[in-house]
N, C-alpha and C positions, 0 to 999 in steps of 0.2 A: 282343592274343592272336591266335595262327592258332588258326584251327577247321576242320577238314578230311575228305575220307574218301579213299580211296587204294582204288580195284580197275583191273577191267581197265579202264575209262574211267573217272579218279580226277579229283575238285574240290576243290578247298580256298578255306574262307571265311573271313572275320572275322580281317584283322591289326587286332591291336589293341596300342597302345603303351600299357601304363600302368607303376606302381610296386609290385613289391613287394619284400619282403627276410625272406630268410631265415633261421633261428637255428640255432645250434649246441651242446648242451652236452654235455658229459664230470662224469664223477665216478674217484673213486679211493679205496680205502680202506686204511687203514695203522693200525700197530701203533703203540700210545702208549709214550712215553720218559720219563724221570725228571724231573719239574715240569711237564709238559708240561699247559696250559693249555688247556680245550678247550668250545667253546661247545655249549649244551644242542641235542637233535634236527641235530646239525652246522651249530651256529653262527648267530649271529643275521643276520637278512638287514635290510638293509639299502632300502630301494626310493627311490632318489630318483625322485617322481613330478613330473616339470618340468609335464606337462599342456600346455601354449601358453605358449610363451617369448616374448615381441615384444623383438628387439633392436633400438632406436630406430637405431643405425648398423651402416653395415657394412663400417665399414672394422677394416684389420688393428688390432689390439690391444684393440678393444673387448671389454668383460669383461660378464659378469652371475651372480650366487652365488646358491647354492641350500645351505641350511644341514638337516641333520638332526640330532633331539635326541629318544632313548628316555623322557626327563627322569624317569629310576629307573637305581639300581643293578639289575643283571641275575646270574642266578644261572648258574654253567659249573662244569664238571667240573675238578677237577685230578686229574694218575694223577701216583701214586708206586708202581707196582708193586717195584721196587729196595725200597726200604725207607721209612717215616713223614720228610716232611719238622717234624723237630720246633724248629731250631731256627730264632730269627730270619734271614729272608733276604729279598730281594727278587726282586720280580717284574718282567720283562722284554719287553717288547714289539715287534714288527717287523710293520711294512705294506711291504707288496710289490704289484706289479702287473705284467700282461703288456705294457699300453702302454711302449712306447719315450719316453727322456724329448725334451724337444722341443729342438731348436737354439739357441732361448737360454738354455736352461740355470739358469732362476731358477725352480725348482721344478715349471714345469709337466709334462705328458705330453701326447703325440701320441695325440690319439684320435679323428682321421680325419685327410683330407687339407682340412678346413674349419675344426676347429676343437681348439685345444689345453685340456684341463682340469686342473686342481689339486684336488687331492683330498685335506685336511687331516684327521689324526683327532686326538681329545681324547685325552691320556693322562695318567694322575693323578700330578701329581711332588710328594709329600709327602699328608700325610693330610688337607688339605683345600685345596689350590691345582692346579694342571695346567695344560699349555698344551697348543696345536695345531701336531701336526707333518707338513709336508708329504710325504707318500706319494712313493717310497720310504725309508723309516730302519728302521733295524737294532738290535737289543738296546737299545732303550731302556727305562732302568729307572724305577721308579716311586718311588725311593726311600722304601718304606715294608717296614719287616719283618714277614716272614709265616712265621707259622706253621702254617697252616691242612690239609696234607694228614698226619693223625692215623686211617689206614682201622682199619675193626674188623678183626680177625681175619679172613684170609679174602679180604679186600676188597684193592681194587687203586687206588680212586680215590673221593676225599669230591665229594658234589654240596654244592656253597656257595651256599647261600641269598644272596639281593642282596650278590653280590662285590666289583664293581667298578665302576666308573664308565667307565672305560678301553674306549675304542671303541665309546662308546654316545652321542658325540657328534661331528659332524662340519662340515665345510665344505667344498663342490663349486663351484670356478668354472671358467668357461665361458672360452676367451677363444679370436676369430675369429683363425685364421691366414693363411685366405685367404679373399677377398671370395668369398659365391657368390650363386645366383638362387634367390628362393622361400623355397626354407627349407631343412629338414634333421628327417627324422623321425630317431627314436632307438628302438629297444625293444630289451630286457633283455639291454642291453649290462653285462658288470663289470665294473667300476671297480677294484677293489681288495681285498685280504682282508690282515686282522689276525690275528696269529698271538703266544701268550703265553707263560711258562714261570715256573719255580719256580727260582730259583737258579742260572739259567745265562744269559748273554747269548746265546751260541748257539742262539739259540733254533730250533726244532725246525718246519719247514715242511710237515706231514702232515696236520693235521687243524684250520681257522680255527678262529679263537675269533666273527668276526664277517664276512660280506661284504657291501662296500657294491656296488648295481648301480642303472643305469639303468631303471627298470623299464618307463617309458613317455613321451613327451611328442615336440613339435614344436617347433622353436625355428624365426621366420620372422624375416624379415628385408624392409628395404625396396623391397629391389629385386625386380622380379615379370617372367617372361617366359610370357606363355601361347602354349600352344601349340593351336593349329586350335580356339581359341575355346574351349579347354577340354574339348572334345568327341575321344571316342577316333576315330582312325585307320584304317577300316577297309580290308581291300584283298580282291576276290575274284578268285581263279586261273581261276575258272571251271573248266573240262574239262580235266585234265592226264592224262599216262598213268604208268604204275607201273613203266616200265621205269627201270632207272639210268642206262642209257645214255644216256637222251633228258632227265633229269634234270641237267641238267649246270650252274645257277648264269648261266645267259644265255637259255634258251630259255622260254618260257612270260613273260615279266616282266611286270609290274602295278607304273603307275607310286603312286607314294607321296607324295605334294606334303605339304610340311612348315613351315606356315605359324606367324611367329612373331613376337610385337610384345612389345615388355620396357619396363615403365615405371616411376618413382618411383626413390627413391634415387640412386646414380650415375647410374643414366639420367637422370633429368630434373636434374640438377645439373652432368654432365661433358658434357652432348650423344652425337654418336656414340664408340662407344667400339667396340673389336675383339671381335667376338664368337664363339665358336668352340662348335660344336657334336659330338655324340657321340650314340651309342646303344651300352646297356647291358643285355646282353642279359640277363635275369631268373630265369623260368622255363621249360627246365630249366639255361638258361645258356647259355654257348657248345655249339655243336657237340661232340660226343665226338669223332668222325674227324678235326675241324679248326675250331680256335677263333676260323677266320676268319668262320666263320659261325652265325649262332643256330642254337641246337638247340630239337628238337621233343619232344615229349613223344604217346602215345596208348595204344589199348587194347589195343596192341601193339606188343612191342619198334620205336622210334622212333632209337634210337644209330645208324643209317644213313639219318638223315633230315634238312637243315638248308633254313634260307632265306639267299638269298647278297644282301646288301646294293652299290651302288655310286651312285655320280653318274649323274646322264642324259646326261652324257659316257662314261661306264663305268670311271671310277676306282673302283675297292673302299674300300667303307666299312667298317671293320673294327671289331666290336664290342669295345666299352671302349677306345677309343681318340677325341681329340678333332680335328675338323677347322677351319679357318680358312672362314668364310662372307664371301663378297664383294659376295653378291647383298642387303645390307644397306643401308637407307638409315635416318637419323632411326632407329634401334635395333630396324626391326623389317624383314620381308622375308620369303622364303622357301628353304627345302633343295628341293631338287626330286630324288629318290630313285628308284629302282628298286628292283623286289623279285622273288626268283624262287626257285624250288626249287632243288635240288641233294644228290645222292645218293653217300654213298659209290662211289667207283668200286668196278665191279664185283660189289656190293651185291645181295640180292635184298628189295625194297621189298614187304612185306608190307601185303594190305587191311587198311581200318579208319581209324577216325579219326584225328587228330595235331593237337598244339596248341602253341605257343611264346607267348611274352610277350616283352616289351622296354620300353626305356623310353626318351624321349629327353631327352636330359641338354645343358644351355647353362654356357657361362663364359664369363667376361667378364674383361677386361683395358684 
């Protein structure tokens, strides 16, 4: 984290490198269609809680599953506003997801640039067998005939008591795509959403019947690189001034030594290995003005404010981006960095505090 204050003789203290990640969500709401199957309060959620994952290897293809099970039928809405579904029909089902499916093409999805997942749901094929189908499938029906949306006068949709069994059970596995260091946190990531209907394979994408998400957990691995002993990063500016002009990404610098020693797993099995290092800049991210540099965050507008990263040769170190480390020996060694202000050109740098985050990020090969 930077911590700083910005006047007419301005200081900035406290870099500190750590991890954080931030979330995202949207909703949408839509009008229901004819069989259209729809999970009670918008849908049953689903939380795979992994909590601490130890995956013994870490090489490519290793797998680890995490299974979920409501173990009850669940009660959802069906809408027949068109008219009573009264005769025998069947019920139809499609899981879909936003992840991309992965490169080898054997059911998994891409859901990082570490590791690919399978995400199977239960769905019921006859009135007391089902199997598990991997996420994405389309109109699959349950072959059993339903008659069940009968509204009273008036009504537009029957709540059914314990309906179905159908996407109240699951299977989640893991599998490494690419080696990496330490581990990998995960929180409330989605995974998937189920979606149902009455008599049509086309089934209707508006409203889940269930969504499965990651709710929380750490999945580690054996391989470990620590960095500066574990201890955060600090860097002080000391005395800087508030002009832009004099802000320019080379003047004021504070050096940043970046000590790192990785051991267990590949490393102590492959000896030295190529290791290439990165920083990721956090909170509030890149730069607004220019994503070549962290941006700042304070108790006043900060979007004309960043820190300029390079080598102690003066190569630019470009956030989210990975570099090749030479100064490595037996897998461990040091980055030796520079760090400076830099202000939108032309800019007027308002007093007050200002603060950034970052993180430094290692791969190996």
């Amino acid at each position: 984290m930077i911590k700083g204050m910005l006047s007419n003789v301005n200081s900035c203290r406290f870099f500190y490198l750590t991890f954080l990640a931030p979330l995202f969500f949207s909703s949408q709401s839509w009008a229901f269609v004819q069989g259209e199957i729809v999970g009670v309060e918008g849908g049953h959620r689903y939380n795979i809680d992994i909590e601490s994952m130890d995956l013994p290897s870490n090489q490519v293809g290793t797998t680890v599953e995490r299974e979920w099970d409501l173990g009850t039928r669940y009660s959802v809405y069906i809408h027949c506003p068109n008219a009573p579904i009264t005769t025998g029909t069947e019920r139809y089902y499609t899981g879909v997801s936003t992840m991309t499916p992965s490169p080898t093409g054997d059911g998994f999805l891409k859901l990082n640039d570490y590791f690919d997942v399978k995400v199977e749901i239960y769905v019921i094929n006859g009135d007391k067998s089902g199997d598990f189908y991997a996420v994405p499938f389309y109109g699959q029906s349950n072959n059993v005939p339903d008659d069940t949306c009968k509204p009273d006068k008036g009504d537009t949709a029957v709540l059914v008591q314990g309906l179905t069994l159908s996407g109240s059970k699951g299977k989640v596995t893991f599998r490494i795509r690419k080696p990496l260091i330490n581990g990998l946190t995960l929180n409330g990531q989605e995974l998937v959403k189920l979606y149902g209907r009455v008599g049509n394979p086309s089934v209707t994408r508006n409203n889940p019947l269930s969504i499965v998400t990651i709710n929380s957990g750490v999945i580690t691995v054996p391989d470990k690189c620590t960095v500066n002993d574990g201890a955060p990063i600090k860097i002080d500016f000391k005395e800087i001034p508030g002009s832009s002009s004099m802000l320019n990404g080379k003047s004021y610098q504070q050096p940043v030594p970046i000590k790192v020693k990785c051991t267990g797993g590949s490393f102590a099995e492959e000896g030295n290995l190529r290791i290439k290092m990165g920083i990721q800049a956090t909170v509030p991210g890149p730069a607004s003005f220019n994503p070549d540099y962290i941006g700042t965050t304070g108790s006043v507008d900060r979007s004309n404010l960043g820190i300029a990263l390079s080598t102690s040769s003066g190569t630019p170190v470009i956030p989210n981006k990975f570099y090749d480390i030479n100064e490595f020996s037996n897998n461990q060694g040091s980055w030796d960095l520079v760090a400076a202000p830099v202000a939108k050109p032309g800019s007027e740098i308002l007093e007050g505090d200002f603060s950034a985050t970052a993180s430094i990020v290692a791969e190996f090969q």
